[in-house]
C-alpha positions as CSV (number, residue, x, y, z in Angstrom):
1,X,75.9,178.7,217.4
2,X,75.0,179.9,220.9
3,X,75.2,183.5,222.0
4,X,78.4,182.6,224.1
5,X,80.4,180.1,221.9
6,X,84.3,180.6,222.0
7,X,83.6,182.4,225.4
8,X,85.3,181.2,228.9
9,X,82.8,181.7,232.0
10,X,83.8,181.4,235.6
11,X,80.8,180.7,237.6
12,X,81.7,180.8,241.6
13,X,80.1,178.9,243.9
14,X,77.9,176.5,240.9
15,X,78.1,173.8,242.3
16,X,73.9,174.2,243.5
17,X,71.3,176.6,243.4
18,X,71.8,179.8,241.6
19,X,74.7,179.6,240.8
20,X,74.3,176.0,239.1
21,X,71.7,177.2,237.3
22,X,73.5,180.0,235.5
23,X,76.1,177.9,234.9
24,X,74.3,175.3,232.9
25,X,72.6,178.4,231.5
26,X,75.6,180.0,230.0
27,X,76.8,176.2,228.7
28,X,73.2,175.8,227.0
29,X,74.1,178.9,224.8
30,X,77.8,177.1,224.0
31,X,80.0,178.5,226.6
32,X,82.5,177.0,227.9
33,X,81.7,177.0,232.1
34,X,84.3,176.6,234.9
35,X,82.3,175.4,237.9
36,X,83.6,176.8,240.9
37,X,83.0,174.8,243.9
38,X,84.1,174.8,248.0
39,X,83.5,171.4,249.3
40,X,81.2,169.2,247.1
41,X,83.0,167.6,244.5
42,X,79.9,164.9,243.2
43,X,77.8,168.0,242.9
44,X,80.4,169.7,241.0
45,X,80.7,167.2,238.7
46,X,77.1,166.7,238.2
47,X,76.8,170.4,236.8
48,X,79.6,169.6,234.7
49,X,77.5,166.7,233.0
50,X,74.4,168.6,233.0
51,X,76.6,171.7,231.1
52,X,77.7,168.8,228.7
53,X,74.5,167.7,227.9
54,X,72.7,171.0,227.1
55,X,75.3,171.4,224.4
56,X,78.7,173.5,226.0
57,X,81.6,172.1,228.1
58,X,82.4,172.6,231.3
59,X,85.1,171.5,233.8
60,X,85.1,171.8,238.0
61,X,87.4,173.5,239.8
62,X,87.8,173.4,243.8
63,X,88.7,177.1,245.1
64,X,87.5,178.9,248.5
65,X,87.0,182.3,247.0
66,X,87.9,184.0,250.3
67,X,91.4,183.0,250.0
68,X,93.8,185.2,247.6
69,X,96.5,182.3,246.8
70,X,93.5,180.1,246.3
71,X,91.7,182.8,243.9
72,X,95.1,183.6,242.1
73,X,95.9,179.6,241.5
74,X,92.2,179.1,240.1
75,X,92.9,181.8,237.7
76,X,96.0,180.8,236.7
77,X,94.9,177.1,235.7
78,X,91.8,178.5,233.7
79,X,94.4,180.5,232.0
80,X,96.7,178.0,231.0
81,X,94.3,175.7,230.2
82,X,92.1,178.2,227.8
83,X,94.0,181.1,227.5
84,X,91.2,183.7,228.2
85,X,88.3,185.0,230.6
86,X,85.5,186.6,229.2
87,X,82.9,186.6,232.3
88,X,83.3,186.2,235.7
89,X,80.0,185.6,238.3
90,X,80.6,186.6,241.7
91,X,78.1,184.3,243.2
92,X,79.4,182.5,246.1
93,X,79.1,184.3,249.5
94,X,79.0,182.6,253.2
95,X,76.2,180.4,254.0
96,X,73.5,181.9,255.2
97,X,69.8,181.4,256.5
98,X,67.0,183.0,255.3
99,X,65.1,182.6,258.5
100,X,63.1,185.6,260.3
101,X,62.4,183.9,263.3
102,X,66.3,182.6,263.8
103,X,67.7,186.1,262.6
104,X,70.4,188.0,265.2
105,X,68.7,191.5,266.3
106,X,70.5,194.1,265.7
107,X,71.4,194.4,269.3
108,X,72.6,190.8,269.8
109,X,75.3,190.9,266.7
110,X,78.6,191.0,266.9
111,X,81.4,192.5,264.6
112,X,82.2,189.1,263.8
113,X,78.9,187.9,262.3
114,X,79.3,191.4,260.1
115,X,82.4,190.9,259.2
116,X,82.0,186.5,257.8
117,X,79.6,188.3,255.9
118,X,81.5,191.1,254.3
119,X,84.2,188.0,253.6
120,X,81.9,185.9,251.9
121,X,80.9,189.0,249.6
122,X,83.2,191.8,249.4
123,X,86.5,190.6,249.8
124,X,85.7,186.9,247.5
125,X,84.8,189.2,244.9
126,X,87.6,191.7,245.7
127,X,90.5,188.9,244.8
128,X,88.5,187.7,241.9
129,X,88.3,191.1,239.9
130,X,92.5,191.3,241.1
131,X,93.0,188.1,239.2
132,X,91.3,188.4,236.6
133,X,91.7,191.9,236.0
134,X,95.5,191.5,234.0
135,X,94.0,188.8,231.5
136,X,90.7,191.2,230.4
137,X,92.5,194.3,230.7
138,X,95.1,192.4,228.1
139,X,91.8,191.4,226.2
140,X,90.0,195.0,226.2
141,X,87.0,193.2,227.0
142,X,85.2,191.2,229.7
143,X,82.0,191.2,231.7
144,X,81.9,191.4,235.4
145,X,78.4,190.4,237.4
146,X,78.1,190.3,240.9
147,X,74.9,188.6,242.7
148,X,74.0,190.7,245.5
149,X,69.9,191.0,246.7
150,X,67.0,192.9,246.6
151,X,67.2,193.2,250.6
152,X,70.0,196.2,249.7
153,X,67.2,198.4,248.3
154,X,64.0,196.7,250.4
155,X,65.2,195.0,253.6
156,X,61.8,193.5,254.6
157,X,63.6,191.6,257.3
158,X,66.9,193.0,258.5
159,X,69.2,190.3,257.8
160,X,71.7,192.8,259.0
161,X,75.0,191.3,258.2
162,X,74.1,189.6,255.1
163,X,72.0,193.3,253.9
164,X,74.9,195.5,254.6
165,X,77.7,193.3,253.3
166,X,75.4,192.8,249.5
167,X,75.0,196.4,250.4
168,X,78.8,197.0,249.9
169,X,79.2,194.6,247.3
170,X,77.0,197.0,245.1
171,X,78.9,200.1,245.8
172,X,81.9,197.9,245.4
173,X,80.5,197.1,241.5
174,X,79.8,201.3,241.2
175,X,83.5,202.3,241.5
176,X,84.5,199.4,239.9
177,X,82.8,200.2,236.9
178,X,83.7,203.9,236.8
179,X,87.3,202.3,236.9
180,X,87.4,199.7,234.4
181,X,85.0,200.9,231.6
182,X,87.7,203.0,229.7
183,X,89.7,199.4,229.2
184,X,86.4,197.9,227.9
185,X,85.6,196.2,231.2
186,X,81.9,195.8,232.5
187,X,80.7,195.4,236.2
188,X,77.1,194.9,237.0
189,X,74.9,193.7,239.7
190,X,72.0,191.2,239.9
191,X,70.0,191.3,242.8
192,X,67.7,188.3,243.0
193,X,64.6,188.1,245.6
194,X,64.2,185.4,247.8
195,X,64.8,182.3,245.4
196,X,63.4,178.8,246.0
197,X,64.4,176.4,246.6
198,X,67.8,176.8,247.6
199,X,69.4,176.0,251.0
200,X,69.7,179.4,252.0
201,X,65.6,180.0,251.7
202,X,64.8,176.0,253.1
203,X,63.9,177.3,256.2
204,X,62.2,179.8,255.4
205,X,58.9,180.0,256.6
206,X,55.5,179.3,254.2
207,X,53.6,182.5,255.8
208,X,56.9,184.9,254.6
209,X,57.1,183.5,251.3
210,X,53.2,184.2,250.9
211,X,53.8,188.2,252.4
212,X,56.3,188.3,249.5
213,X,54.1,186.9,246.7
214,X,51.1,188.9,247.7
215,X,53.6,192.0,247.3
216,X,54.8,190.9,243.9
217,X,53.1,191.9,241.1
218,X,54.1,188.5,239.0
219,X,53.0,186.4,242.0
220,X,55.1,183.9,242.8
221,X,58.1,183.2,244.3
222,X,61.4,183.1,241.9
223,X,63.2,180.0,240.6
224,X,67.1,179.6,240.0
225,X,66.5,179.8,236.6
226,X,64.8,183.0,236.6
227,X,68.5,184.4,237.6
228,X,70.3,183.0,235.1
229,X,68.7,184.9,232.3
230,X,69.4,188.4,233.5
231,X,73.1,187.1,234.1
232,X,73.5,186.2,230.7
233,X,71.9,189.5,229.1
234,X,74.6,191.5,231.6
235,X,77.6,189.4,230.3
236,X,76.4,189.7,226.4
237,X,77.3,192.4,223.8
238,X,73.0,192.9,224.2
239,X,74.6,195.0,227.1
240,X,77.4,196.4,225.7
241,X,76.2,199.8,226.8
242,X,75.5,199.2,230.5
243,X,78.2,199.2,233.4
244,X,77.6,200.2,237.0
245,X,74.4,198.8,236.9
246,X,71.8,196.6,239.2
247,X,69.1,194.5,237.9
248,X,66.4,193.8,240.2
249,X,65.1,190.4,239.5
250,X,62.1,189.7,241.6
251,X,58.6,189.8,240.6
252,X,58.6,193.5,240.3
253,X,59.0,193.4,244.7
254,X,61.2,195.9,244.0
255,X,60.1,199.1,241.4
């Protein structure tokens, strides 16, 4: 039996990248995965397979995560249809470019840009933990892990809207944590480097990703997978004492 069997996993946003890899990470080890998806249906559906066929089950559901009645319905349909939540990922956040050269300066950014930002990662992940919070508080148990980056603690380029609102989204996790621990409730942070390839770091350019592996001490660049496994250690009983914590998943770039 895998280390998640009998557990029910929302993954948001797995329909690619990261968050498809976790999801068919958490299925491998017999969970079973709801893939939460925006827009792309085939690709949600393809994760479903692949979940299938490294031995869990899986099943797609379309939700924009930014939306509270959307968020509260998605909930209410994994309910019904298992009867529990054990983990929730807070992965999805507003699309976003990981592009130096293409970057607003500070100067030239509006409240606006700041604000899609804080959206896409604060208040997504705000309605989430309100939904789910009734069913694992009724549980005494459930994991919480929200993907923010390792910009929040090295910004080597000032992606300023995207930085500050992962920024939040950590001290978001902090109080969460002091909050829900007594009712057996963890919340924890990952905070991946840049990861490749996904279609936030396509266009990013070959001469930063060679600054940032000459920085890391593991030298190279990381791979979707390489997030998944510190996801799944945070929503295991391997975990069961941490809460309010970030792990920094990146080569050692960040010590």
């Amino acid at each position: 039996m895998g280390k998640f069997s009998g557990k029910v996993v929302l993954v948001t946003g797995s329909s690619r990248g990261i968050g498809a890899a976790i999801a068919i990470e958490f299925a491998r080890e017999g969970a079973f995965v709801i893939v939460n998806y925006l827009k792309n249906v085939k690709a949600a559906e393809q994760i479903v397979s692949a979940c299938i066929e490294v031995g869990g089950d899986a099943w797609a559901i379309q939700a924009d995560v930014t939306s509270e009645e959307a968020v509260q319905s998605m909930i209410q349909q994994i309910v019904l249809e298992t009867g529990r939540l054990d983990v929730v990922v807070n992965n999805a956040f507003k699309p976003y470019v990981f592009d130096p050269e293409q970057r607003k300066m500070a100067w030239q950014l509006t409240w606006e840009d700041y604000q899609g930002q804080i959206d896409g990662s604060v208040r997504s992940t705000h309605y989430l933990c309100q939904a789910v919070l009734p069913i694992m508080k009724k549980q005494s148990s459930g994991s919480i892990v929200n993907i923010i980056s390792n910009l929040v603690e090295r910004p080597l380029v000032p992606y300023h809207e995207y930085n500050t609102a992962k920024t939040a989204l950590m001290g978001y996790t902090r109080n969460l944590a002091v909050e829900l621990g007594p009712f057996g409730i963890r919340v924890n942070c990952v905070a991946p480097g840049l990861v490749y390839p996904t279609d936030a770091s396509k266009k990013t350019k070959e001469s930063l990703k060679e600054l940032i592996i000459s920085q890391t001490p593991l030298r190279r660049i990381a791979k979707p997978e390489d997030i998944a496994g510190p996801v799944l250690f945070l929503s295991s009983d391997w975990s069961e004492f941490m809460t309010g914590q970030t792990l920094f998943v990146d080569g050692g770039f960040v010590m």
